[in-house]
N, C-alpha and C positions, 0 to 999 in steps of 0.2 A: 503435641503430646496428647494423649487421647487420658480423659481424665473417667473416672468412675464416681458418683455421690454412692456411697452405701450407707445405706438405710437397715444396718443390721444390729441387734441385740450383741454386745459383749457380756453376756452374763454368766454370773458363777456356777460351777458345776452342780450343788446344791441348793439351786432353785427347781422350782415344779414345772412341769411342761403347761399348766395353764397361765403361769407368767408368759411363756415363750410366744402362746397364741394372743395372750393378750396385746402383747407386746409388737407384737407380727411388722415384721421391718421388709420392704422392697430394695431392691437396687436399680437405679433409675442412671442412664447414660447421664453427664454433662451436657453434653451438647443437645440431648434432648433435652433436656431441660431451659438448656439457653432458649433453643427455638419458640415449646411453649412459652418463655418471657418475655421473649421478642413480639411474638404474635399477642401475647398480654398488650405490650407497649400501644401495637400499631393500632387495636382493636378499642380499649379503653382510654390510652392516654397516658401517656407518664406518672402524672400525679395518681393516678388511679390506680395505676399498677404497683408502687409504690407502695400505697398504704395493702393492697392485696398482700403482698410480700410481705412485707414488714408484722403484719397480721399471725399470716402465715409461717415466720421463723420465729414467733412470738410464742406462739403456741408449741412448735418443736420446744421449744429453749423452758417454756415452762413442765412442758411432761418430762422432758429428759432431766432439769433438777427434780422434780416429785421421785424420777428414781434411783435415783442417785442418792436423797434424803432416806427413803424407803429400804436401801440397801446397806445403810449406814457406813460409806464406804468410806469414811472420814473421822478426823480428830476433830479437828478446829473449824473454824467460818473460812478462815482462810482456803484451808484445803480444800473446803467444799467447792465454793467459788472458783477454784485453778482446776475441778472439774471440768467445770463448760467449756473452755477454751483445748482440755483434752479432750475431750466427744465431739466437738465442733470437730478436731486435726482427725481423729480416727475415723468418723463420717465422710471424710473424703471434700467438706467446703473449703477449706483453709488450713494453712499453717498456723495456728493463732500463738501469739508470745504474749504475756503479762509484763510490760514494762512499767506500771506502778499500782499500787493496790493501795489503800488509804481509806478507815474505816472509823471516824468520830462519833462521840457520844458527849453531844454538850448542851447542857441543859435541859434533858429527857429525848430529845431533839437526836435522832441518827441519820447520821449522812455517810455517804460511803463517795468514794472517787477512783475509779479503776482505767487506765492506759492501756490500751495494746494495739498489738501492730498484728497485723494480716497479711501474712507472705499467699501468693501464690491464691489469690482467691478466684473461684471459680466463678463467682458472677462477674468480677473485673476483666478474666479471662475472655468469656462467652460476650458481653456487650461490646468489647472491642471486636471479635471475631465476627458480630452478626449484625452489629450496628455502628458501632465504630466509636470514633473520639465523643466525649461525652463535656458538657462543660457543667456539671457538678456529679458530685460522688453517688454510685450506685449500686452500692453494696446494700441495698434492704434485706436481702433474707439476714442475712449474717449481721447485724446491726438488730432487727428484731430477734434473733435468738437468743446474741448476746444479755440484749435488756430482758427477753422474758426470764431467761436460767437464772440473771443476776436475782431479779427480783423476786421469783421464788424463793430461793437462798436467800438474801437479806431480810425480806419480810414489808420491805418498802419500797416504793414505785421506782425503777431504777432505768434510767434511758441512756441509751448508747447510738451516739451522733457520729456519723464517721467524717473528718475533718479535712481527712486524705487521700485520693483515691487516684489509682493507677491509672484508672478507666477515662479518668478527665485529666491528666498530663501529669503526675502525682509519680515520685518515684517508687513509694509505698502504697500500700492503704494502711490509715492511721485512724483507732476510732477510741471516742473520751466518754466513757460511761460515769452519772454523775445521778445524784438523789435528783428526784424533779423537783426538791427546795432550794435544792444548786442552780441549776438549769435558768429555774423564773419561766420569762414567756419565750424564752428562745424553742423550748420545743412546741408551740403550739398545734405545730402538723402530727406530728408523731403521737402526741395525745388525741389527735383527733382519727387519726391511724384507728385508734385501738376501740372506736366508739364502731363497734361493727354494723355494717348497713348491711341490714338482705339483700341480696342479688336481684328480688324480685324487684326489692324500692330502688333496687340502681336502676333498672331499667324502664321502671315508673319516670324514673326523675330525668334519664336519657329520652324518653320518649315526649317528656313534656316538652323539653326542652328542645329537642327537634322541630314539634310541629308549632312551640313559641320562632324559635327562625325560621321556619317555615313561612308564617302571616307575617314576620317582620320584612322577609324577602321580598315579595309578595306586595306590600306596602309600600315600598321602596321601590320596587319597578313601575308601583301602577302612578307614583310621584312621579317619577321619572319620564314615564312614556306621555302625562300629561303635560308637566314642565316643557318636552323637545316639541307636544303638539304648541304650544305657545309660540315657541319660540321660529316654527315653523312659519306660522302664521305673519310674523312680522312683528310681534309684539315687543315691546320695550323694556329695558332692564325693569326698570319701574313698576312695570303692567306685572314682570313674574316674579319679584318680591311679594309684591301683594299676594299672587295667588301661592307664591311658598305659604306663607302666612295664612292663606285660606284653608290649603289644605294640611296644613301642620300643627296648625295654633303656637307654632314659635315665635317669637319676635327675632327678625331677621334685619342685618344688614350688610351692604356691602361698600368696602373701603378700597380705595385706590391705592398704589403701590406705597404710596407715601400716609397711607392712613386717613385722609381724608373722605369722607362720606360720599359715598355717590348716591346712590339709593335706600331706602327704611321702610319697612311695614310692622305695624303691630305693638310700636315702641310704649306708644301713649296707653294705650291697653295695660300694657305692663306694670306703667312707672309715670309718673307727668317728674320724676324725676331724674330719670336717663333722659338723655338728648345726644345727637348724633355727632356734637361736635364735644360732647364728655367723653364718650366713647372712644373718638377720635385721639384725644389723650390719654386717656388706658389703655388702644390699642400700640399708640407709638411707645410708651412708656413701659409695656410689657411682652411684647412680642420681639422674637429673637427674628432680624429680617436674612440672617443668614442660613436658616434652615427650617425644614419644613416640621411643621409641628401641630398637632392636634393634640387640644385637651384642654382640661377646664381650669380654668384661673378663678380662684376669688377675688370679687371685686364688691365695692362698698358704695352706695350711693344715697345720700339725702338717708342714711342710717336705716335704711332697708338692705339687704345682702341678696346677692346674685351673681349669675357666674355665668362666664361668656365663652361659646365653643368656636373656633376660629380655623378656619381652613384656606390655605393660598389657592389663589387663582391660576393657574399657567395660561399661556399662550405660545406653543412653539418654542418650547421652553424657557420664556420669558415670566419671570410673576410679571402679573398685571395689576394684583390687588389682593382681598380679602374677603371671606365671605364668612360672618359671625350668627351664630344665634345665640339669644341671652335668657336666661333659663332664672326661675328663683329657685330658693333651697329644697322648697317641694318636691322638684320636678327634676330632682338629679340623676333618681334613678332612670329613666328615662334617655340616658346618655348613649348607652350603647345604640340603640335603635338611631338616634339625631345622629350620632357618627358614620353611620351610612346613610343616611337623608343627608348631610350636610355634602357629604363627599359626592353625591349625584348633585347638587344644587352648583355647588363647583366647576360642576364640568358643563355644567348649563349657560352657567355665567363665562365661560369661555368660548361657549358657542357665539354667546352676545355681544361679547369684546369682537371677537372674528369676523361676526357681521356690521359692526359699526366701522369696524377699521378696515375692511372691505368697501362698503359706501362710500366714507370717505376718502381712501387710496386712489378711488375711481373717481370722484368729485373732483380732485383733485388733480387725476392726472388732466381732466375734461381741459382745469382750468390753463392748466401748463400747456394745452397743445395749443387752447386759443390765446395765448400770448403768444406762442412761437410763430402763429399766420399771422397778429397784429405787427409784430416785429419784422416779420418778412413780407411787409407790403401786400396782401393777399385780399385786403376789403381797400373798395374805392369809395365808399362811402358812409359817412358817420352812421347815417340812422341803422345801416345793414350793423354797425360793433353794436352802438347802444341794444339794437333789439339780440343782437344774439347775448349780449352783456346782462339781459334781464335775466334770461335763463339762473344766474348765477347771485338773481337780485343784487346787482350792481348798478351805475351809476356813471357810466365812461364816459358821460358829455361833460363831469364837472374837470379842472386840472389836474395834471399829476405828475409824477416824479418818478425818474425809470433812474435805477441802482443797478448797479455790475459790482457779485461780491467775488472778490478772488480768494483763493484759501490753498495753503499746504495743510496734508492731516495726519496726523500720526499713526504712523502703520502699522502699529503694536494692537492699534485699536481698532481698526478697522484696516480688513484685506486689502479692499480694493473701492479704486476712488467711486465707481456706484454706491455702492451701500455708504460709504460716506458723506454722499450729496442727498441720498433717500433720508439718513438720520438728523442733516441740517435742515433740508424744507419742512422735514416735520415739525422739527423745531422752532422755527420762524413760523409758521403756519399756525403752530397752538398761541405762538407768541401775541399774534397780529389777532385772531378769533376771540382771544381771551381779552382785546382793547377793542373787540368788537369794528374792525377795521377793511377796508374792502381793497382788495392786495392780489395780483395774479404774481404766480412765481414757477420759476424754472429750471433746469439747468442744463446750460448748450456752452460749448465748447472749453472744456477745463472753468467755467464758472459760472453765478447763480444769477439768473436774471429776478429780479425786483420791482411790480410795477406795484405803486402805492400812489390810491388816490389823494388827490392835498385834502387835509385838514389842521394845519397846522395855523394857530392864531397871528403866528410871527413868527421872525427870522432866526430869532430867538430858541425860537422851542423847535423849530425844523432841526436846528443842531444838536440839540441837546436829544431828541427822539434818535437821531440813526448814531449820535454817540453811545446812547445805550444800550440798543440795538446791538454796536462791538462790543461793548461788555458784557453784554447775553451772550456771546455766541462763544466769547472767550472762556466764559465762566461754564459754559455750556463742554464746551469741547477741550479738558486741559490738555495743552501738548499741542495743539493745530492752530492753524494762525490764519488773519483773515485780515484785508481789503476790502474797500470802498470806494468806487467812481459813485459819481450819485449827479445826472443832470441836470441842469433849470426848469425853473417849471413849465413844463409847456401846455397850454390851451386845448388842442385838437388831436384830439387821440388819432388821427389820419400822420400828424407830424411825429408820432412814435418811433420810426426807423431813426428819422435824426437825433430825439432825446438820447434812443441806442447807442448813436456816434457818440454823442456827448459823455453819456454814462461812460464808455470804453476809454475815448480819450482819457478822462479823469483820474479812472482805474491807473492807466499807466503811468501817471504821474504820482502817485504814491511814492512816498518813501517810510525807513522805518521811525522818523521822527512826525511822519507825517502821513496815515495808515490809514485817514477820511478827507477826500477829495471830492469838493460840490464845484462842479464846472464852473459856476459864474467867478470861481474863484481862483480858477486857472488865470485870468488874466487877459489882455489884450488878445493873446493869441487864439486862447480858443473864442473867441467870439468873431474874429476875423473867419474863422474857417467855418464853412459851407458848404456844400455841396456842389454847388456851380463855381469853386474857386480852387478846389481841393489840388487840382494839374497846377494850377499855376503857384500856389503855396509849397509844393514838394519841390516844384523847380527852382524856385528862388531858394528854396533853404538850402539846398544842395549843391548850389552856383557859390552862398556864402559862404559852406564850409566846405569850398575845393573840389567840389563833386569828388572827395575820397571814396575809394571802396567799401561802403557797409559790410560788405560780408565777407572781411578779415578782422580777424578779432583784433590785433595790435591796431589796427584804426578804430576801432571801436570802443577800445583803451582810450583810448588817444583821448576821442572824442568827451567820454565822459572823465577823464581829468579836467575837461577843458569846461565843460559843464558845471561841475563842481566850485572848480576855481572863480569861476564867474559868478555863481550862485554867493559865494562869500567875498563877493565882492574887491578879487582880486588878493585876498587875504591869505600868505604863503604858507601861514604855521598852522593857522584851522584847517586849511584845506590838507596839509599836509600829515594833519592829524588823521584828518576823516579817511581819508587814504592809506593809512600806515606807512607813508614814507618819509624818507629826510628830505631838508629842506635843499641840499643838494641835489638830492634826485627829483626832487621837484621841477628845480629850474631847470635840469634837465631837460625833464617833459615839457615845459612849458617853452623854451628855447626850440622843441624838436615841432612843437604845434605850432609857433609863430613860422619856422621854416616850410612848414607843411602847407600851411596856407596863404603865405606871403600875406599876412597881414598882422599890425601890431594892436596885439587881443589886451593889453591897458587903456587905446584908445577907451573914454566913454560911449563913443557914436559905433565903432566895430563891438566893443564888446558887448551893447544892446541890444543890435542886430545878430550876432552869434547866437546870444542867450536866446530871445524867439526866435530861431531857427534851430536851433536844436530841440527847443519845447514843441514847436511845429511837425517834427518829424518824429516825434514822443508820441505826440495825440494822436498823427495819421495813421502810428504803428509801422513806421520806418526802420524808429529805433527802439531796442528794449533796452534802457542804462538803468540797475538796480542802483537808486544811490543808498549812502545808508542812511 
């Protein structure tokens, strides 16, 4: 619908033609009009535009009551008043309706309260048309006309708020014009509206303001481009705190994802009463670790007041940490500028995270490949591991202990089983560095190899160390589940492949009542086996129990009832428990394995020799029996 604003005089036939001149009215398109507004918008700013308008139907609303008064077109206040809203509809801005008028006089005190609604208004129209949905009301011209008309007519300051608007999802526009002793501080803007700035001081105060971002821009990149020369350099978290602090004069620190301090400059400058582990509990106590957030918090320390600006770390979009500066009450204004220093310091500290976890990734993997040749045999002589072992300032002449961890992982949480072996060696890895401990670790074939030098006082605490150790890893990883072979100790890192054997065999003898297996505590069997014995150990096992088929399952049933049952000592109903069957279908089984092997497995002599033979063929990896 193509809309017209006219801008013309309705005047009575018996006025003078120098009214008409004075009076001189345009007829100006809508849509032009919109555009100019638009271009208002895009050029100055919404808030800026806003007060222009607002200004601007202020001034309409006040000439048009002056002649309206002037014309004496009226009886009463009222009538006057239901004016505006008809010269506003005959102008072509709106349909405007008075749906409440209300006019007090209490206590010398006049207050007035007027309701209307705005059909059909032309700036709701054009904002939707040229700008679109809007998320608060923008009706200014027609809001300051209302208020100027009213308040001409009334004779006291009268503002008109519009409440409801089409323009921002509104199925009207709805606006409450009230005395500004009604009001209080809700209209702050719109008083502020009407304090008219020259155009030239707007653009004094646009240009300061410019070349004020301008040197802050400016400031901000030449921090920046020094911070990345630092960091190029090789320099340390540590090294570029301080010089944030050099060149900022902030007091800066930075926290780990759990709030913990890593590095401080400038602190004691500030306060000998901040301390980085105060901090440490005002950041964990006040920062929301589910989203990202900048901005100042009051914080109170040793009865001095200070406020601390806080920005996350990322890494591949991981937080890593926190990067804070802590500012007195001085120094607040001051914020907007530290909000773009803080956000470059940020991304600095993620370059440093990526280059330590880079070093390390690669230390690391160094130390993984040189356990995979220790373990496969590849040095013939001690001194050749010791020297390449220094590399790593290690120590591989003293004894040590080689672990085999196995693990199922939860696959909600991790895709695929790499990244799930990358997230446990890290974890074991901070574990072992933070006991300061000297540890090669790996991961080959579905599980994690563990070489750990001995420092263990006794036998005692060897146990109670790799028990922890499960408790870390469980505690670490909920949902994933983990095993433990764990070798004897052995002397000569040359005899490493066999610790290997050991640690595996061990492994495989886990169950789930029994989830840490240290070789020496397998028993007769594994100390019997060797490497120069291992043919003649498969064969006797295999002569004892029938040389049956292994690789049919129902024989491998067979076997591990037979296992079980032996384990409990011939005992019908535990075993039978552990196995979920009846004590019927027990004997079954055990009547179908005595016929299998022609021999009677109550003997005590048959069934000790069963039992290490099927442990035998357990260790060499003959048999896998999950018991429970």
């Amino acid at each position: 619908m193509h809309t017209t604003i006219h801008f013309i005089e309705q005047a009575d036939s018996d006025n003078s033609r120098s009214l008409h001149i004075q009076n001189r009215s345009i007829v100006v398109d809508a849509h032009a009009f919109g555009t100019f507004r638009k271009d208002l918008i895009r050029n100055i700013g919404i808030e800026r535009t806003k007060g222009f308008l607002f200004r601007y139907g202020w001034n309409m609303g006040v000439r048009d009551a002056k002649e309206c008064k002037e014309r004496e077109l009226y009886q009463t206040l009222n009538d006057l008043i239901e004016y505006g809203p008809l010269m506003h509809s005959m102008k072509g801005y709106v349909e405007s309706k008075t749906l409440k008028l209300e006019m007090k006089n209490e206590k010398d005190v006049r207050t007035l309260r007027m309701d209307s609604a705005w059909e059909q208004s032309f700036e709701a129209d054009e904002h939707l048309n040229q700008i679109g949905i809007s998320t608060s009301p923008v009706c200014f011209t027609l809001s300051g006309y209302a208020s100027g008309f009213v308040t001409e007519v009334f004779g006291e300051k009268v503002i008109f708020k519009e409440i409801c608007c089409r323009a921002s999802g509104g199925s009207e526009c709805i606006a409450v014009g009230k005395s500004h002793t009604l009001w209080g501080d809700e209209i702050q803007d719109e008083l502020f509206y009407l304090e008219e700035t020259p155009i030239v001081k707007e653009l004094e105060l646009t240009y300061e303001k410019l070349l004020q971002e301008r040197d802050q821009l400016t400031l901000v990149n030449n921090i920046h481009k020094q911070l990345t020369d630092e960091v190029v350099k090789g320099s340390s978290l540590a090294s570029i705190s301080e010089e944030v602090y050099k060149l900022c004069k902030i007091p800066v620190i930075v926290h780990n994802v759990h709030g913990h301090p890593i590095t401080y400059a400038g602190l004691n400058n500030l306060s000998k009463g901040l301390t980085p582990n105060g901090l440490f509990q005002y950041i964990n106590k006040n920062m929301s670790k589910n989203s990202v957030w900048q901005t100042l918090q009051p914080m109170n320390s040793q009865h001095e007041h200070f406020a601390m600006l806080t920005h996350p770390i990322y890494l591949q979009e991981k937080r890593m940490g926190y990067c804070s500066f802590i500012f007195k009450d001085d120094q607040q204004d001051f914020q907007d500028l530290a909000k773009m220093i803080i956000e470059k310091v940020a991304s600095i500290c993620s370059l440093c995270f990526l280059y330590e976890k880079t070093k390390i990734a690669s230390f690391e993997q160094m130390k993984g490949y040189f356990l995979k040749e220790i373990l496969s045999g590849q040095y013939t002589s001690v001194d050749e591991i010791v020297t390449q072992a220094g590399l790593f300032q290690y120590d591989l002449s003293k004894p040590y202990f080689l672990s085999i961890i196995g693990y199922t992982f939860n696959a909600q949480d991790f895709h695929n089983e790499l990244g799930f072996c990358r997230e446990v060696i890290a974890s074991i890895s901070h574990y072992f560095a933070k006991r300061q401990l000297q540890f090669l670790i790996n991961q080959h074939d579905h599980h994690i190899n563990l070489f750990l030098v001995d420092h263990f006082t006794s036998k005692e605490t060897k146990y109670f160390f790799f028990d922890e150790l499960m408790v870390f890893l469980h505690s670490r990883f909920p949902g994933s589940h983990f095993y433990m072979g764990i070798s004897k100790k052995t002397s000569s890192i040359l005899l490493a492949p066999d610790a290997y054997k050991e640690a595996l065999g061990a492994n495989r003898m886990v169950s789930k009542n029994n989830q840490l297996i240290f070789f020496d505590k397998v028993g007769m069997v594994g100390t019997l086996i060797n490497e120069n014995n291992e043919k003649e150990v498969r064969e006797t096992a295999h002569s004892l129990l029938g040389n049956v088929d292994m690789g049919c399952q129902k024989n491998v049933d067979l076997i591990r009832t037979l296992y079980l049952f032996l384990l409990n000592g011939g005992n019908l109903e535990k075993t039978a428990d552990e196995l979920s069957l009846s004590i019927s279908g027990l004997r079954y089984r055990v009547g179908k394995i005595e016929k299998l092997l022609q021999q009677d497995i109550r003997s005590p002599l048959i069934s000790c020799q069963l039992l290490m033979a099927i442990q035998a063929l357990i260790i060499l990896g003959d048999l896998d029996i999950k018991t429970p």
